[in-house]
MOPAC internal coordinates of N, CA, C and O (Angstrom, degrees):
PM7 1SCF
backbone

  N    0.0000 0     0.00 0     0.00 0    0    0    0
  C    1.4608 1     0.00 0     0.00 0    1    0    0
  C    1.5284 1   108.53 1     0.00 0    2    1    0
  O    1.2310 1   121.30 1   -41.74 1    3    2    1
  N    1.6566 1   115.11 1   138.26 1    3    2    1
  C    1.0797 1   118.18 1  -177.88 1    5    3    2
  C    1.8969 1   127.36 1   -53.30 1    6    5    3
  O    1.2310 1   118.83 1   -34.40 1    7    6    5
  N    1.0673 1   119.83 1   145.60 1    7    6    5
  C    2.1548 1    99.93 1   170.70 1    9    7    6
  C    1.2095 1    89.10 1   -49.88 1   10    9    7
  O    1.2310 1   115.30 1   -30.50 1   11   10    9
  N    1.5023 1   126.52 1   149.50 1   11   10    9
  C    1.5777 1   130.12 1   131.25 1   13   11   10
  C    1.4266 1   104.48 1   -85.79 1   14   13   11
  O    1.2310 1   106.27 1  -168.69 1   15   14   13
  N    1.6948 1   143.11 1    11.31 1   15   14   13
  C    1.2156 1   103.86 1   121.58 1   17   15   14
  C    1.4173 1   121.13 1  -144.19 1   18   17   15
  O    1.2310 1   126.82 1   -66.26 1   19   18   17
  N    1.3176 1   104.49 1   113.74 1   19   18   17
  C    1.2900 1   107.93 1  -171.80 1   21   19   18
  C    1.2232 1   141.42 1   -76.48 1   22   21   19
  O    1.2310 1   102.22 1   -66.54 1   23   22   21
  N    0.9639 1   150.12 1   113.46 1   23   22   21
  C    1.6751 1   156.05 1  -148.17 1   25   23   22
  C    1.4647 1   100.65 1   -74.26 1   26   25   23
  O    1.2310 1   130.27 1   -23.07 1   27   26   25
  N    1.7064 1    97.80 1   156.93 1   27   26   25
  C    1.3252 1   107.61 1   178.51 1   29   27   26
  C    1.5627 1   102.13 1  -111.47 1   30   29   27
  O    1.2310 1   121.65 1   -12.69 1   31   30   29
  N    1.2944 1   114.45 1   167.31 1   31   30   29
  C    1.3309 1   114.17 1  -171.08 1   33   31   30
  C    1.5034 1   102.87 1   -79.98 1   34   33   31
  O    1.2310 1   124.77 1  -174.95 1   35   34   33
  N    1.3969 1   108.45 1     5.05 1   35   34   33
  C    1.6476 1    92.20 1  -166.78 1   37   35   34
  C    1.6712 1    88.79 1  -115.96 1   38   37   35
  O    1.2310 1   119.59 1  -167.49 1   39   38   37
  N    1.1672 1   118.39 1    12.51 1   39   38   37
  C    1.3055 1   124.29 1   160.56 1   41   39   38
  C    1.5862 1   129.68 1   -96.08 1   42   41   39
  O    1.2310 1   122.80 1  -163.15 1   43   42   41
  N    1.0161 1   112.23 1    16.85 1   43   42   41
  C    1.4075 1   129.81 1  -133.31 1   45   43   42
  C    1.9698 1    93.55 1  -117.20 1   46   45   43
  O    1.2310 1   119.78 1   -95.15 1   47   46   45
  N    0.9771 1   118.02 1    84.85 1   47   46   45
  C    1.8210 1    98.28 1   172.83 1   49   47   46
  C    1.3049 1   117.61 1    -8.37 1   50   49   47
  O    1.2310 1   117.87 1   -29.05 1   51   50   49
  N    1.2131 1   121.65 1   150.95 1   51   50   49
  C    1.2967 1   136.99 1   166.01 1   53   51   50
  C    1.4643 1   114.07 1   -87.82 1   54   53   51
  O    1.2310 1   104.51 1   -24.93 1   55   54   53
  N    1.3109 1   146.21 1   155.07 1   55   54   53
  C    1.2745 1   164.01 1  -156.53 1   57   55   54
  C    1.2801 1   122.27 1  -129.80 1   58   57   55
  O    1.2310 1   111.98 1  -147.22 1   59   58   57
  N    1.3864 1   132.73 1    32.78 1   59   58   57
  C    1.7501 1   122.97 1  -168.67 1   61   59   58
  C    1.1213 1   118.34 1     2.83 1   62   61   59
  O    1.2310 1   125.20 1   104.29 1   63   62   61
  N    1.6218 1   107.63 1   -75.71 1   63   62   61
  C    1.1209 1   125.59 1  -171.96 1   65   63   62
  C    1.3343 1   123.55 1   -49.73 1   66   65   63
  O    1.2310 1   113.26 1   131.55 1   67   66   65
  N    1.3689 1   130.34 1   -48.45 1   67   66   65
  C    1.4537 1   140.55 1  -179.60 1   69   67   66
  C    1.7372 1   103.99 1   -89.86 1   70   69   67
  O    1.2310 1   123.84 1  -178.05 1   71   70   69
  N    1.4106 1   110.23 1     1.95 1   71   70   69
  C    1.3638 1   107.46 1   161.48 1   73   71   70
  C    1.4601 1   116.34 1  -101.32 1   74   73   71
  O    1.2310 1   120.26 1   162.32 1   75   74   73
  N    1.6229 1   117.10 1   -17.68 1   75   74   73
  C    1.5296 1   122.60 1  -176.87 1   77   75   74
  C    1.9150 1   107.91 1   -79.68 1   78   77   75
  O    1.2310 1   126.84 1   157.35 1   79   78   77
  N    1.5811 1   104.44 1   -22.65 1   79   78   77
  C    1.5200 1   127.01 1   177.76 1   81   79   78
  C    1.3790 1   103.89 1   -79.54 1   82   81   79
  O    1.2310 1   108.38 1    91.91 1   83   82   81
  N    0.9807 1   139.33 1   -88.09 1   83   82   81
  C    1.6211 1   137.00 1   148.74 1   85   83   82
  C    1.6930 1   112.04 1    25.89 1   86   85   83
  O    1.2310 1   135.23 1    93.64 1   87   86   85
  N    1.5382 1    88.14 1   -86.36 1   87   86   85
  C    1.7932 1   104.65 1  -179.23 1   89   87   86
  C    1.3338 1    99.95 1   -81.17 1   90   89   87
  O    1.2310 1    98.77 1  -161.63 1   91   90   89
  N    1.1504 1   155.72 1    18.37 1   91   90   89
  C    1.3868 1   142.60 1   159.24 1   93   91   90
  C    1.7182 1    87.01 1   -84.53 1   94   93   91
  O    1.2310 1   125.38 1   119.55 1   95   94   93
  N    1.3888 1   107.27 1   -60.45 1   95   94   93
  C    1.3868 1   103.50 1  -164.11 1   97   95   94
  C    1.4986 1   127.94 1   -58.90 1   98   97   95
  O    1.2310 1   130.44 1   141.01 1   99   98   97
  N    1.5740 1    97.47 1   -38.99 1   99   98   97
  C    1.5164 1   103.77 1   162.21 1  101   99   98
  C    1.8864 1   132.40 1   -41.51 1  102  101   99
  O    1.2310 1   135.77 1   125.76 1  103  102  101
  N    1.6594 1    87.08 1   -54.24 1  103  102  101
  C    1.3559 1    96.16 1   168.38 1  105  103  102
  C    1.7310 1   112.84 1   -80.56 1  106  105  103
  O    1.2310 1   108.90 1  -160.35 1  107  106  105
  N    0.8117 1   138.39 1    19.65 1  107  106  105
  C    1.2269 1   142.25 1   165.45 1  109  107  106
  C    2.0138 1   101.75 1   -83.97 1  110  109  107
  O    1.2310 1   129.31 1    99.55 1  111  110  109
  N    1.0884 1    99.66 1   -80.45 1  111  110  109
  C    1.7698 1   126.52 1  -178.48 1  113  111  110
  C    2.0967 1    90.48 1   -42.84 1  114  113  111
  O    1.2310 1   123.42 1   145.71 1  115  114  113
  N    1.1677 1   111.05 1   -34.29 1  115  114  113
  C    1.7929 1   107.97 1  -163.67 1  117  115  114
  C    1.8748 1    95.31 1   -73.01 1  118  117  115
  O    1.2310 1   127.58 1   144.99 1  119  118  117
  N    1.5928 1   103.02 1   -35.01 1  119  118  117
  C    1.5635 1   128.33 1  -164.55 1  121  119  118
  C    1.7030 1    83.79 1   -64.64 1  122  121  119
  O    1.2310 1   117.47 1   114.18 1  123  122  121
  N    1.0339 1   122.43 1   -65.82 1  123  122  121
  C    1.3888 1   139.98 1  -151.90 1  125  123  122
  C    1.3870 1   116.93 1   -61.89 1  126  125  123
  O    1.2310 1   129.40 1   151.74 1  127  126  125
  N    1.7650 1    99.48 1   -28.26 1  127  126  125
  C    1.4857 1   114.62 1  -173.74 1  129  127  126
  C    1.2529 1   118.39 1    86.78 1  130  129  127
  O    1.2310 1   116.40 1  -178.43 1  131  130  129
  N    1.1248 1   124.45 1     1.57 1  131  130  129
  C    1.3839 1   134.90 1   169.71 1  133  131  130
  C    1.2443 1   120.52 1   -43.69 1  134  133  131
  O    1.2310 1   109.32 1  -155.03 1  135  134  133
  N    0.9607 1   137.62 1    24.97 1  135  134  133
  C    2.0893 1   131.80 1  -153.82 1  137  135  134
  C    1.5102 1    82.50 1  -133.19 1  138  137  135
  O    1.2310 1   137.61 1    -4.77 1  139  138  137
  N    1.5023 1    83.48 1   175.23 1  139  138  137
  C    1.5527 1   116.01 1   167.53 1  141  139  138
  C    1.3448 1   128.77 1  -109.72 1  142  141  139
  O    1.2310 1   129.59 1   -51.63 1  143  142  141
  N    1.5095 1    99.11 1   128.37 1  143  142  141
  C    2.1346 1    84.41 1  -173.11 1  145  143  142
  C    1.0472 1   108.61 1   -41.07 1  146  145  143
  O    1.2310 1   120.75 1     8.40 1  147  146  145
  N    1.5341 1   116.18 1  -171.60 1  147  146  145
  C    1.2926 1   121.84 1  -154.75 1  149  147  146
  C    2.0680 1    77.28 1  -130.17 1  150  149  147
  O    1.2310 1   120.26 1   176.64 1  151  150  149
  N    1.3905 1   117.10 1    -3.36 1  151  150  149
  C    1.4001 1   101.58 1   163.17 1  153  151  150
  C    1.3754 1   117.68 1   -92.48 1  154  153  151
  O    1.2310 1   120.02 1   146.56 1  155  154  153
  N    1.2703 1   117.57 1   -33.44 1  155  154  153
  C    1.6149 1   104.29 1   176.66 1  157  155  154
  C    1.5498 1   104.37 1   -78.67 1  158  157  155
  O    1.2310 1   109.58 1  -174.07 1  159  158  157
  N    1.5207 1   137.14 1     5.93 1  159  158  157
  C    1.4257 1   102.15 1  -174.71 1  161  159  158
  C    1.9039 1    75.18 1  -106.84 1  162  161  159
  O    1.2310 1   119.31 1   152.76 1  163  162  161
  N    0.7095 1   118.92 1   -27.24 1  163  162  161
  C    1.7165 1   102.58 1   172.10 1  165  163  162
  C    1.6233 1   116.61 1   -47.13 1  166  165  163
  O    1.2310 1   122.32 1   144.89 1  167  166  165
  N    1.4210 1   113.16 1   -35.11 1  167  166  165
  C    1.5750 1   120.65 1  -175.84 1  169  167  166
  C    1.1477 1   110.73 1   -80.09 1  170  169  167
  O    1.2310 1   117.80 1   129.05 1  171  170  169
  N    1.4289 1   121.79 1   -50.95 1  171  170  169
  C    1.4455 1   122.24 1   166.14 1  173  171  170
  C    1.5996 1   115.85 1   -53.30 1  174  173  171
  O    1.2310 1   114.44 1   147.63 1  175  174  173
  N    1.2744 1   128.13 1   -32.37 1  175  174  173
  C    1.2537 1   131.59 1   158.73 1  177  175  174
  C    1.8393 1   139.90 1   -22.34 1  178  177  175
  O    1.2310 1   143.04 1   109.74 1  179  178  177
  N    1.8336 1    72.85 1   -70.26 1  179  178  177
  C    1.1812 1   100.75 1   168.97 1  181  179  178
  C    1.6501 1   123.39 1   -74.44 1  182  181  179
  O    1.2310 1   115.06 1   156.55 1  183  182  181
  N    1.2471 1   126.98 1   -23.45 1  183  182  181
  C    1.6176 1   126.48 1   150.04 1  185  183  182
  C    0.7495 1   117.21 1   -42.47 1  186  185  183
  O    1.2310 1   122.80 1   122.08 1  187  186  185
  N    1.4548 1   112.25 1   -57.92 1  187  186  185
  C    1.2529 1   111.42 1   171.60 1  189  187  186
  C    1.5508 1   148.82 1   -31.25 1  190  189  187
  O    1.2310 1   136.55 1   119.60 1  191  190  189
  N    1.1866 1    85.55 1   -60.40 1  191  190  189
  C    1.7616 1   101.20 1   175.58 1  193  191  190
  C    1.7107 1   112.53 1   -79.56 1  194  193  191
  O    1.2310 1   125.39 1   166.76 1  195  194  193
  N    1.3123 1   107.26 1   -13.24 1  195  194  193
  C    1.0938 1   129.30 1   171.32 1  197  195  194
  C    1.8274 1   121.85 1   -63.03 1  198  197  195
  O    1.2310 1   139.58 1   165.79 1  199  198  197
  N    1.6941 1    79.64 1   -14.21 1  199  198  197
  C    1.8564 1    94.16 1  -164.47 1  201  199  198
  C    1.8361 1   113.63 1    74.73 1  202  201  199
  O    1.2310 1   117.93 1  -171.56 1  203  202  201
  N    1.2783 1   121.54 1     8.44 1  203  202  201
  C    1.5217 1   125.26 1   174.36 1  205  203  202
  C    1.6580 1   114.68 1  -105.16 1  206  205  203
  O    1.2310 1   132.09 1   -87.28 1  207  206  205
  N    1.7806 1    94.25 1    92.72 1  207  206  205
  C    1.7556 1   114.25 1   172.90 1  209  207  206
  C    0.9761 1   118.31 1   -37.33 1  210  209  207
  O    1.2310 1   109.06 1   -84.32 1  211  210  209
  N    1.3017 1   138.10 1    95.68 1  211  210  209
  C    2.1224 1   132.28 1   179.08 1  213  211  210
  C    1.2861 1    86.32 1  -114.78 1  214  213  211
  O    1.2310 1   141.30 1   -22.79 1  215  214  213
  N    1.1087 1    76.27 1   157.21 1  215  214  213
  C    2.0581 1    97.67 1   161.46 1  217  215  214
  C    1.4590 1   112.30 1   -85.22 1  218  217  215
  O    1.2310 1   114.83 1   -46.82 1  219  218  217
  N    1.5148 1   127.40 1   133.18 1  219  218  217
  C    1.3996 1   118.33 1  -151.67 1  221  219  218
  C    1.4927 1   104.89 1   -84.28 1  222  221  219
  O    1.2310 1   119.12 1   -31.47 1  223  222  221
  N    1.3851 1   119.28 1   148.53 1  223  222  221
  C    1.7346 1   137.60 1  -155.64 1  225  223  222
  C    2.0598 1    98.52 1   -41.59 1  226  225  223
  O    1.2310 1   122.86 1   -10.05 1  227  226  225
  N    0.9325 1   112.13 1   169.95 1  227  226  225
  C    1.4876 1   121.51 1   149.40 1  229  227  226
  C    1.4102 1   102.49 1  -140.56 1  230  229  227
  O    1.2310 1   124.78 1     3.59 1  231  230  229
  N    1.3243 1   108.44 1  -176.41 1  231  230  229
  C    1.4748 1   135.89 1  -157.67 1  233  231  230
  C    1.9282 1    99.36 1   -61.18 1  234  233  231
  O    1.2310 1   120.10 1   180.00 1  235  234  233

């Protein structure tokens, strides 16, 4: 049976710890170069809203 009341994630305690792991890791992968320009996720964006289904950019 469903919660009748279900929480939002932004209701949700916060975690230091699994938030200091998070952004370690993030900035790890940013270190690494791992991301996506910031021009193809603008293009894929814009399909988007465009109503044109892509598969979203990679590296």
């Amino acid at each position: 049976m469903a919660d009748p009341n279900p929480q939002s994630v932004f209701d949700l305690e916060a975690d230091a710890a699994v938030e200091a792991r998070l952004d370690a890791e993030a900035e790890a992968e940013v270190a690494a170069g791992q991301t996506v320009p910031h021009d193809k996720v603008r293009i894929w964006l814009k399909d988007l809203a465009q109503g044109r289904k892509t598969p979203p950019p990679t590296r």
